[in-house]
DRENFI-145896 format. One record per atom (N, C-alpha, C, O): residue number from 1; residue in three letters; atom name; x, y negated, z. Coordinates in Angstrom, 1 decimal. Layout:
N
+------+------+------+--------+--------+--------+
| resi | resn | name |      X |      Y |      Z |
+------+------+------+--------+--------+--------+
|  NUM |  ALA |   CA |      X |      Y |      Z |
...
+------+------+------+--------+--------+--------+
REM end
This chain:
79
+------+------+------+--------+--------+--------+
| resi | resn | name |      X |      Y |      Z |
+------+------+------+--------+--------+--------+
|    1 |  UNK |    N |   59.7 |  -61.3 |  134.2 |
|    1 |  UNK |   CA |   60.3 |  -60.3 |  133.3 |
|    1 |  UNK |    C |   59.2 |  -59.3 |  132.9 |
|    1 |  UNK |    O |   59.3 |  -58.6 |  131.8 |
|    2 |  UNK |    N |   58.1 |  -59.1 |  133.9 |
|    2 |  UNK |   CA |   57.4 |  -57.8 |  133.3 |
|    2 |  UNK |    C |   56.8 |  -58.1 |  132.2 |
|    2 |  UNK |    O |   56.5 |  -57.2 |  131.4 |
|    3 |  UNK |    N |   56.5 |  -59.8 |  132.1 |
|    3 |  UNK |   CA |   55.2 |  -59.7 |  130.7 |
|    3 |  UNK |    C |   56.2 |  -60.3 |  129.4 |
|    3 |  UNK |    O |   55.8 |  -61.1 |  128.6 |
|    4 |  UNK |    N |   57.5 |  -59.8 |  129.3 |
|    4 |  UNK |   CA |   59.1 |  -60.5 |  128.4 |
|    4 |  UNK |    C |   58.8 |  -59.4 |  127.4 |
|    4 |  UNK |    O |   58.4 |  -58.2 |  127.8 |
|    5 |  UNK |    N |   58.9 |  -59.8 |  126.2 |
|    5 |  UNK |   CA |   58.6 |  -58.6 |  124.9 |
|    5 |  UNK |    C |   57.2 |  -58.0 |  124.8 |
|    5 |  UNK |    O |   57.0 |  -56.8 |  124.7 |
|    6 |  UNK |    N |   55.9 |  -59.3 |  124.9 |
|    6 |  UNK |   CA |   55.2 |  -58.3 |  124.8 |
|    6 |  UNK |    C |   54.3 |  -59.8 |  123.5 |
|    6 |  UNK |    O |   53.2 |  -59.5 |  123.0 |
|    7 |  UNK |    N |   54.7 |  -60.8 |  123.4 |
|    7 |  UNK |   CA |   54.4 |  -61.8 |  122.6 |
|    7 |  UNK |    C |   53.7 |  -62.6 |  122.9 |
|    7 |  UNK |    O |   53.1 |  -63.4 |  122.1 |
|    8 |  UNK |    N |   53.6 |  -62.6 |  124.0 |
|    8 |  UNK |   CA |   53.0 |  -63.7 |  125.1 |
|    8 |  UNK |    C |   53.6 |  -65.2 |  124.6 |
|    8 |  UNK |    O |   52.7 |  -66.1 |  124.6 |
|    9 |  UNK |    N |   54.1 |  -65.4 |  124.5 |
|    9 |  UNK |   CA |   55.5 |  -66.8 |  124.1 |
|    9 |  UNK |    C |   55.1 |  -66.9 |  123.0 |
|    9 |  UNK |    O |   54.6 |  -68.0 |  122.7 |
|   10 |  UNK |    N |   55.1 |  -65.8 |  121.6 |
|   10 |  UNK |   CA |   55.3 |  -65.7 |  120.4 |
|   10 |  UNK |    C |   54.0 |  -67.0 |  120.0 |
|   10 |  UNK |    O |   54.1 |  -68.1 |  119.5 |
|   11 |  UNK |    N |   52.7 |  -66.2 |  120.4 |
|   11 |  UNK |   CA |   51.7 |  -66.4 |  120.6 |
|   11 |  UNK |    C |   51.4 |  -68.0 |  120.5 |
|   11 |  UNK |    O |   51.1 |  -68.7 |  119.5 |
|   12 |  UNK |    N |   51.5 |  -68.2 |  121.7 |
|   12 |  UNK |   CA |   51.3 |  -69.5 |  122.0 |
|   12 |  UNK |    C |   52.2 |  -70.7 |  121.4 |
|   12 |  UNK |    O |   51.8 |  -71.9 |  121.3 |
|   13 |  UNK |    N |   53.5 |  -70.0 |  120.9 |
|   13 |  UNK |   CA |   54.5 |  -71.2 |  120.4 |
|   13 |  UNK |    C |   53.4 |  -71.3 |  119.1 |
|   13 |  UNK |    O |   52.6 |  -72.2 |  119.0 |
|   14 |  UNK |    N |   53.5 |  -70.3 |  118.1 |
|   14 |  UNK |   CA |   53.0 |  -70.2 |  117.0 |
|   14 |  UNK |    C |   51.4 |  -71.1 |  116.7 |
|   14 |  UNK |    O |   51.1 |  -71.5 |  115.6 |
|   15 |  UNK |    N |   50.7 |  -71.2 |  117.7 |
|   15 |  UNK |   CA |   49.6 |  -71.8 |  117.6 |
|   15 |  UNK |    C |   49.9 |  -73.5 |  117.8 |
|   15 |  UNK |    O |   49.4 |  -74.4 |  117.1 |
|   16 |  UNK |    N |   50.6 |  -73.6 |  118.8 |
|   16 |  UNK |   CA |   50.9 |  -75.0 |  118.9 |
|   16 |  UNK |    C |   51.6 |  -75.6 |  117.5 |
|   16 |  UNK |    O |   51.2 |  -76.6 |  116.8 |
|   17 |  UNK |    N |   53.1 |  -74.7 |  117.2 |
|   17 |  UNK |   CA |   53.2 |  -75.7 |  116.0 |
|   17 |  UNK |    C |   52.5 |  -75.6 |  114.8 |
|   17 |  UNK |    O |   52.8 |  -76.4 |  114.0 |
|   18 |  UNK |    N |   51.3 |  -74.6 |  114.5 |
|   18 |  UNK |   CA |   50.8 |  -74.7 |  113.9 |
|   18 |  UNK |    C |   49.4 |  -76.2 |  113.9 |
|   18 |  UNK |    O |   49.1 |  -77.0 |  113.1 |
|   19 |  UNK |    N |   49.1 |  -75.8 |  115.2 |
|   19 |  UNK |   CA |   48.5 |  -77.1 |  115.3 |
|   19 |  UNK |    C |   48.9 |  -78.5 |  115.4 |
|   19 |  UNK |    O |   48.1 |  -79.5 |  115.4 |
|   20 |  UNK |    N |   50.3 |  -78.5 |  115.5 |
|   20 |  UNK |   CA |   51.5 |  -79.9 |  114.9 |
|   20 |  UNK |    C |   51.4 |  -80.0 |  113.4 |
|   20 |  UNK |    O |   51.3 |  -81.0 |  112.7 |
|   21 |  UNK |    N |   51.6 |  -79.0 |  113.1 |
|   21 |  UNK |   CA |   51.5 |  -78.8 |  111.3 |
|   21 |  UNK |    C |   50.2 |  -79.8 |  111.0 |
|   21 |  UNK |    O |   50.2 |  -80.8 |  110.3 |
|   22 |  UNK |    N |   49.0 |  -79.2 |  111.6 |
|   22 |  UNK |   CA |   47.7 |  -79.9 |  110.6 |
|   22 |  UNK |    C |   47.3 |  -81.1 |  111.0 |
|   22 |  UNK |    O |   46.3 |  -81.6 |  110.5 |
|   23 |  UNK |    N |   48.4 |  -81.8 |  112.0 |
|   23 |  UNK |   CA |   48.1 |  -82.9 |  112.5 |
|   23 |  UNK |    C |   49.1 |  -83.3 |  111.7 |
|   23 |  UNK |    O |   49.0 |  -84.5 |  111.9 |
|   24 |  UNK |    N |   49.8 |  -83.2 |  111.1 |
|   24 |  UNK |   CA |   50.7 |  -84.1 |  110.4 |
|   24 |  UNK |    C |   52.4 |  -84.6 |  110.7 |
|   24 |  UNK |    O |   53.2 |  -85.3 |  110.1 |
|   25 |  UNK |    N |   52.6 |  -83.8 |  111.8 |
|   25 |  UNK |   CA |   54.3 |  -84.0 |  112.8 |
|   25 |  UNK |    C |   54.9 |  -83.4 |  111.4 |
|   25 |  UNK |    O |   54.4 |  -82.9 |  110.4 |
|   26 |  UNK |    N |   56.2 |  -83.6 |  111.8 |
|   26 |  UNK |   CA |   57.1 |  -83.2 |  110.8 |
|   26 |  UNK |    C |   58.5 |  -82.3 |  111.3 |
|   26 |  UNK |    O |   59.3 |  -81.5 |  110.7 |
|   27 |  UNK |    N |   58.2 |  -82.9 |  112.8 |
|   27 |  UNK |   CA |   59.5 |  -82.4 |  113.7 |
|   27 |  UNK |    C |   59.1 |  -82.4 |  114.8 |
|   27 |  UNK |    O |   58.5 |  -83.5 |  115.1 |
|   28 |  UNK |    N |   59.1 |  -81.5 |  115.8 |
|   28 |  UNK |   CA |   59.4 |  -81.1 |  117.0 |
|   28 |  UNK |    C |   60.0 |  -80.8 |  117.6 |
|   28 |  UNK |    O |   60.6 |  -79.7 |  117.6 |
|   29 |  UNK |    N |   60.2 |  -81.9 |  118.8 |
|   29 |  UNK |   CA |   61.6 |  -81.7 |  119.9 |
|   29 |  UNK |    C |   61.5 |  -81.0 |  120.7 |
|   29 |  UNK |    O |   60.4 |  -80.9 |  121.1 |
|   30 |  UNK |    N |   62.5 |  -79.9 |  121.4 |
|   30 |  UNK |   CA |   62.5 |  -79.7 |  122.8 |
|   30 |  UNK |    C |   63.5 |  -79.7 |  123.7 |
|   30 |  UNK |    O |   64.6 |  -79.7 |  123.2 |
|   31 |  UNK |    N |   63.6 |  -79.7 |  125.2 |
|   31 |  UNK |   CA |   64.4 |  -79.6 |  125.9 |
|   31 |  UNK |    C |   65.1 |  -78.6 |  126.5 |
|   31 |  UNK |    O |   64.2 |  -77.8 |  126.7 |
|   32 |  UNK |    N |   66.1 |  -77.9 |  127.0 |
|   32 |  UNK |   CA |   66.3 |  -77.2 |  127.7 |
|   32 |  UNK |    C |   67.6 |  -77.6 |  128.2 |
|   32 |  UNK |    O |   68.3 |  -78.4 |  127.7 |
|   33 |  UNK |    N |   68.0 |  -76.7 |  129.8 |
|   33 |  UNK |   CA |   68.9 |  -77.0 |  130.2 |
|   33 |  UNK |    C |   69.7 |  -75.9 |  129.7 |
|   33 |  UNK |    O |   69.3 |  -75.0 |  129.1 |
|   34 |  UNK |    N |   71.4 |  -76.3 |  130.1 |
|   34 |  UNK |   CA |   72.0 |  -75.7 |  129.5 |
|   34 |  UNK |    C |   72.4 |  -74.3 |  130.0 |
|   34 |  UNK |    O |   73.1 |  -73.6 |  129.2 |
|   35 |  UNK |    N |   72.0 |  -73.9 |  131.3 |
|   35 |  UNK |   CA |   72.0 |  -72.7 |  132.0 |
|   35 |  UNK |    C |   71.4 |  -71.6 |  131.3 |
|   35 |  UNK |    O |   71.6 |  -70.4 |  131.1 |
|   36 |  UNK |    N |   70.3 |  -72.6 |  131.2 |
|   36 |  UNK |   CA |   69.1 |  -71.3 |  130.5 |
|   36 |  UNK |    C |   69.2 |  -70.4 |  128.8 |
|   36 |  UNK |    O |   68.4 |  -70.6 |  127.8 |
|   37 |  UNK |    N |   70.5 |  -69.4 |  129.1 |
|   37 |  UNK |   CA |   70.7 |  -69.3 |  128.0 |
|   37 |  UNK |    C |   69.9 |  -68.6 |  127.0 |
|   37 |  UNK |    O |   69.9 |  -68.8 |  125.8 |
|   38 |  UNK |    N |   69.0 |  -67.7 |  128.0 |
|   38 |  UNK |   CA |   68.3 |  -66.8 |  127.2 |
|   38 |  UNK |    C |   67.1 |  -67.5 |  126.2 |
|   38 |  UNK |    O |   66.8 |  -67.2 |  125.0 |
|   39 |  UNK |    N |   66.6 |  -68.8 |  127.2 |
|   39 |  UNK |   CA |   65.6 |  -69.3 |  126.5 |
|   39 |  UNK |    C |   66.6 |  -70.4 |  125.2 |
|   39 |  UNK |    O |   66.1 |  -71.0 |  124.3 |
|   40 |  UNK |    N |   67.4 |  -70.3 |  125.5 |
|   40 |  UNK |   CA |   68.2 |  -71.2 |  124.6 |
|   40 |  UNK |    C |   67.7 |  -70.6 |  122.9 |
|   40 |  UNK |    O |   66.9 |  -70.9 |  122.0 |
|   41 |  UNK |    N |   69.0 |  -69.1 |  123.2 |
|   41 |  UNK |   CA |   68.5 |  -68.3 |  122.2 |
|   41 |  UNK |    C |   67.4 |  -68.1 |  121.6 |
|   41 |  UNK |    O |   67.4 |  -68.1 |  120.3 |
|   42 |  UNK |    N |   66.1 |  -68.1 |  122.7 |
|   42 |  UNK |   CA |   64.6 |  -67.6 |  122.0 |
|   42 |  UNK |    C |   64.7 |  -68.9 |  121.4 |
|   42 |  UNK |    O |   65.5 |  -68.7 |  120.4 |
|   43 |  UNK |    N |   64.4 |  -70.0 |  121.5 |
|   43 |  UNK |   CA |   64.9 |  -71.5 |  120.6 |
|   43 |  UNK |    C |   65.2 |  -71.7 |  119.6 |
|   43 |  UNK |    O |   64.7 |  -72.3 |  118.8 |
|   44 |  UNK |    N |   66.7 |  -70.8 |  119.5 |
|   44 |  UNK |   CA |   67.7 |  -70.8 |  118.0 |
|   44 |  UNK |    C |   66.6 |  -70.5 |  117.4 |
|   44 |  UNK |    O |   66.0 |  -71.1 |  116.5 |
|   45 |  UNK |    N |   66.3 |  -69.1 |  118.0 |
|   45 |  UNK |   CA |   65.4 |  -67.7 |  117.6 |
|   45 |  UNK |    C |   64.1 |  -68.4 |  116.6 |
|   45 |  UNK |    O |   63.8 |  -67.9 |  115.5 |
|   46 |  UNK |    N |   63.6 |  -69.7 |  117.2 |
|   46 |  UNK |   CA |   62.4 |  -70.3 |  116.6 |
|   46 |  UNK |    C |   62.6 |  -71.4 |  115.7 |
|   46 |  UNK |    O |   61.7 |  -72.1 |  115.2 |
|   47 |  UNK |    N |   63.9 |  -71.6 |  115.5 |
|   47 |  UNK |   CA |   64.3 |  -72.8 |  114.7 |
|   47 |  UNK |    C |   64.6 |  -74.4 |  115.3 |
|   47 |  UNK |    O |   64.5 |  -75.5 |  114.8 |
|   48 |  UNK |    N |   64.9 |  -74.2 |  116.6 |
|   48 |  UNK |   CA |   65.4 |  -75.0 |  116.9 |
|   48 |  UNK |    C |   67.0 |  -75.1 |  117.2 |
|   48 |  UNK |    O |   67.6 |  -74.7 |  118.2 |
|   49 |  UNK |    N |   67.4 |  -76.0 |  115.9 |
|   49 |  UNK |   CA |   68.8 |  -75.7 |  115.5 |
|   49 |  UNK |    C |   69.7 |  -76.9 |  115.5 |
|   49 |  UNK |    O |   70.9 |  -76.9 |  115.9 |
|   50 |  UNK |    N |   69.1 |  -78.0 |  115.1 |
|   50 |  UNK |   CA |   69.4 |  -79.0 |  114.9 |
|   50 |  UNK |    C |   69.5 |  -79.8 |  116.7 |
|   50 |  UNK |    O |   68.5 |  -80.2 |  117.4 |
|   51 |  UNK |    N |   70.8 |  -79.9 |  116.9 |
|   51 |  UNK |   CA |   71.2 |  -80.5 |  118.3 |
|   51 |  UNK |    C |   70.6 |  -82.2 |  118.5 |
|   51 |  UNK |    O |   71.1 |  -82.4 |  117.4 |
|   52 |  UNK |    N |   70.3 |  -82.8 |  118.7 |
|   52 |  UNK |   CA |   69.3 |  -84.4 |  118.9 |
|   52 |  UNK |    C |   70.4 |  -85.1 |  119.6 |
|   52 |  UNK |    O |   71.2 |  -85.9 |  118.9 |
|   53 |  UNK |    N |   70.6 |  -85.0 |  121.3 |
|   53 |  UNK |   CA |   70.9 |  -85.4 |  122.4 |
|   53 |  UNK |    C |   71.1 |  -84.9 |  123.3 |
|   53 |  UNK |    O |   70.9 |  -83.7 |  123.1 |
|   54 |  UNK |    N |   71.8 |  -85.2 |  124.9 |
|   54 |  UNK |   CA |   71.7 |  -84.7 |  125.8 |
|   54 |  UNK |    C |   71.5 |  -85.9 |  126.7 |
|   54 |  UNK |    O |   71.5 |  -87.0 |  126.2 |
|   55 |  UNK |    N |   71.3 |  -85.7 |  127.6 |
|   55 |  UNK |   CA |   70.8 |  -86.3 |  128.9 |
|   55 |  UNK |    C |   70.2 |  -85.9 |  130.3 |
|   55 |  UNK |    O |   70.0 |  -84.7 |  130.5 |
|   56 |  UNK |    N |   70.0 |  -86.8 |  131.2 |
|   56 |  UNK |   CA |   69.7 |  -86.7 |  132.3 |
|   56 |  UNK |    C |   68.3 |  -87.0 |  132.4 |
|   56 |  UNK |    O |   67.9 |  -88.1 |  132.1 |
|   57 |  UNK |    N |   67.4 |  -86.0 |  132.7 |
|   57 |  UNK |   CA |   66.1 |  -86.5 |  133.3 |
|   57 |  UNK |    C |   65.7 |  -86.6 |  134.7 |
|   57 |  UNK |    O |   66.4 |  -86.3 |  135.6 |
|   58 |  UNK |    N |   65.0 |  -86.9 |  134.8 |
|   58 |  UNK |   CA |   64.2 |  -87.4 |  136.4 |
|   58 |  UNK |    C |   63.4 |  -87.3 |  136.5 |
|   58 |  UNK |    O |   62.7 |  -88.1 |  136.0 |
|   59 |  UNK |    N |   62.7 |  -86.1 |  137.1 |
|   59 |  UNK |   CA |   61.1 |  -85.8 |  137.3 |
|   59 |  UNK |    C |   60.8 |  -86.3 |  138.6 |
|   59 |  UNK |    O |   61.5 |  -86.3 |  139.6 |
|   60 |  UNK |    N |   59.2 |  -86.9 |  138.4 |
|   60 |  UNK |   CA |   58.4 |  -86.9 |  139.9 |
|   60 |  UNK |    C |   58.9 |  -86.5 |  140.8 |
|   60 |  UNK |    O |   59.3 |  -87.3 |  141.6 |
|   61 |  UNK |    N |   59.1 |  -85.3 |  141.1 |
|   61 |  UNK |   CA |   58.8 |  -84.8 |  142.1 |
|   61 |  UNK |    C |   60.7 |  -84.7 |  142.9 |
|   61 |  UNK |    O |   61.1 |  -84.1 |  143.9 |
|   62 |  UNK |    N |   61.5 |  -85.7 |  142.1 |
|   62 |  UNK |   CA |   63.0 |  -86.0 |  142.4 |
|   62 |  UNK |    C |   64.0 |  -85.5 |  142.2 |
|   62 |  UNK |    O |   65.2 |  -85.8 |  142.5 |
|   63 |  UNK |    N |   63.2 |  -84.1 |  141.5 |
|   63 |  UNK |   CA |   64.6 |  -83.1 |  140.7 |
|   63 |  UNK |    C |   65.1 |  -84.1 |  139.3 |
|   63 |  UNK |    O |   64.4 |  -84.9 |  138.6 |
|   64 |  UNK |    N |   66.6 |  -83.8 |  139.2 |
|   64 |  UNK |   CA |   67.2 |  -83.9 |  138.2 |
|   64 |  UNK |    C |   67.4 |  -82.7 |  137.4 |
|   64 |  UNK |    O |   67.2 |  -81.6 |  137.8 |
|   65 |  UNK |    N |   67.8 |  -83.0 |  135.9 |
|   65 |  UNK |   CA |   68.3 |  -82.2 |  135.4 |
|   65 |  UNK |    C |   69.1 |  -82.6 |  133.8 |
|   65 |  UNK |    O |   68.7 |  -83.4 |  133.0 |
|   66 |  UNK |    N |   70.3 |  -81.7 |  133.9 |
|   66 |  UNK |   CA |   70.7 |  -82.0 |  132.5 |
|   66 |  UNK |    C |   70.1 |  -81.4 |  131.5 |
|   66 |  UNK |    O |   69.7 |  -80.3 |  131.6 |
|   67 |  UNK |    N |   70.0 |  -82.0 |  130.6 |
|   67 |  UNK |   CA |   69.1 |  -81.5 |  129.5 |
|   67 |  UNK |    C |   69.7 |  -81.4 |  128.4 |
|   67 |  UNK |    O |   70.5 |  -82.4 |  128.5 |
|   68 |  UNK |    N |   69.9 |  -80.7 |  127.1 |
|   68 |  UNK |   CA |   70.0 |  -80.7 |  125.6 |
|   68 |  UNK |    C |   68.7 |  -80.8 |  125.0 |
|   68 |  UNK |    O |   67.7 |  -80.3 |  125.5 |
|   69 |  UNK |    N |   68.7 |  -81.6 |  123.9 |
|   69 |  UNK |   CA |   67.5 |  -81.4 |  123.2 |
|   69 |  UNK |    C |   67.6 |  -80.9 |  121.5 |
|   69 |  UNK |    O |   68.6 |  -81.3 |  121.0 |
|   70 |  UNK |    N |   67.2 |  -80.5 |  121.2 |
|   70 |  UNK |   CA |   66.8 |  -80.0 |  119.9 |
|   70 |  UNK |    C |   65.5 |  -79.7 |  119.1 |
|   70 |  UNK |    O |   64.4 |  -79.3 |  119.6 |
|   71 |  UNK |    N |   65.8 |  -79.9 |  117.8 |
|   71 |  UNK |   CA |   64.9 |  -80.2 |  116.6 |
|   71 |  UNK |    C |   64.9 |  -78.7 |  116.0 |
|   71 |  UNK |    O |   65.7 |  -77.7 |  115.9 |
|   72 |  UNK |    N |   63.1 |  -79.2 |  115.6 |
|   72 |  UNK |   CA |   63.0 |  -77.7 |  114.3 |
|   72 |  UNK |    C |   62.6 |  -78.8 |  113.2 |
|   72 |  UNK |    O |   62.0 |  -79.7 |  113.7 |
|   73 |  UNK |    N |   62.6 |  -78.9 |  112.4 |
|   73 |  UNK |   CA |   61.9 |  -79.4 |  110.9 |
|   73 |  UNK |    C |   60.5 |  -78.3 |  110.9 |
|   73 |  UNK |    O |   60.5 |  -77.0 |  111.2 |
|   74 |  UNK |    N |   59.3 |  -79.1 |  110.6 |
|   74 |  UNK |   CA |   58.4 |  -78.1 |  110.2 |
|   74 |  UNK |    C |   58.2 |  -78.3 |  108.9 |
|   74 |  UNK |    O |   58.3 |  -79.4 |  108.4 |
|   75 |  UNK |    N |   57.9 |  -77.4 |  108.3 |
|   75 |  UNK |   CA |   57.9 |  -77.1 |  106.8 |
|   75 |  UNK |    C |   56.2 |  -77.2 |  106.4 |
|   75 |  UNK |    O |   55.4 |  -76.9 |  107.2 |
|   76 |  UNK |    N |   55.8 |  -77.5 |  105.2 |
|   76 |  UNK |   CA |   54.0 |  -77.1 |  105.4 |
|   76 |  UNK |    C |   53.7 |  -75.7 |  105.3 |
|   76 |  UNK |    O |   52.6 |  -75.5 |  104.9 |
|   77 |  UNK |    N |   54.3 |  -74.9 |  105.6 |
|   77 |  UNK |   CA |   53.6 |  -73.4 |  105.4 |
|   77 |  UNK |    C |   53.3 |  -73.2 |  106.9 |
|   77 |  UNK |    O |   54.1 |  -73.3 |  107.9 |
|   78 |  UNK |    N |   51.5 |  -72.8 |  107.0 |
|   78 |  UNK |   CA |   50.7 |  -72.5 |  108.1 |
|   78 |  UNK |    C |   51.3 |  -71.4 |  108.4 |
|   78 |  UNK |    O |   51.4 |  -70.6 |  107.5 |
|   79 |  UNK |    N |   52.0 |  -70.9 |  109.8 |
|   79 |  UNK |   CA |   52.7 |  -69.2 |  110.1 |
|   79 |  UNK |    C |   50.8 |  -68.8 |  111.0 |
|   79 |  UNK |    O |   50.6 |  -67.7 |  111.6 |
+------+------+------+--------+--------+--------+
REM end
């Protein structure tokens, strides 16, 4: 919580999909569980609106988890 509002996240999201952009993606998925409301929101917050799927993953290490996934469309304008 102490480094939450300071654009640490903003930062880093914005460079990545910018770097999806000049590679040519069109769309970007992500996951999240459905607990996690706050990060849900920052999500909406970034354009991920468009609902995909849900399911069950299985990580290595033998955690499960339910998952939602959702889509942003990226647009060509470089942010």
């Amino acid at each position: 919580k102490e480094y939450q509002g300071q654009g640490y996240f903003s930062k880093l999201f914005w460079y990545m999909i910018n770097d999806l952009k000049k590679r040519g993606y069109q769309s970007v998925t992500l996951g999240v569980e459905p607990h996690e409301v706050h990060n849900m929101l920052i999500y909406f917050h970034y354009g991920f609106t468009h609902y995909v799927k849900s399911g069950m993953e299985f990580y290595p290490n033998g955690c499960e988890a339910f998952v939602l996934y959702y889509q942003k469309i990226l647009s060509d304008e470089v942010i």
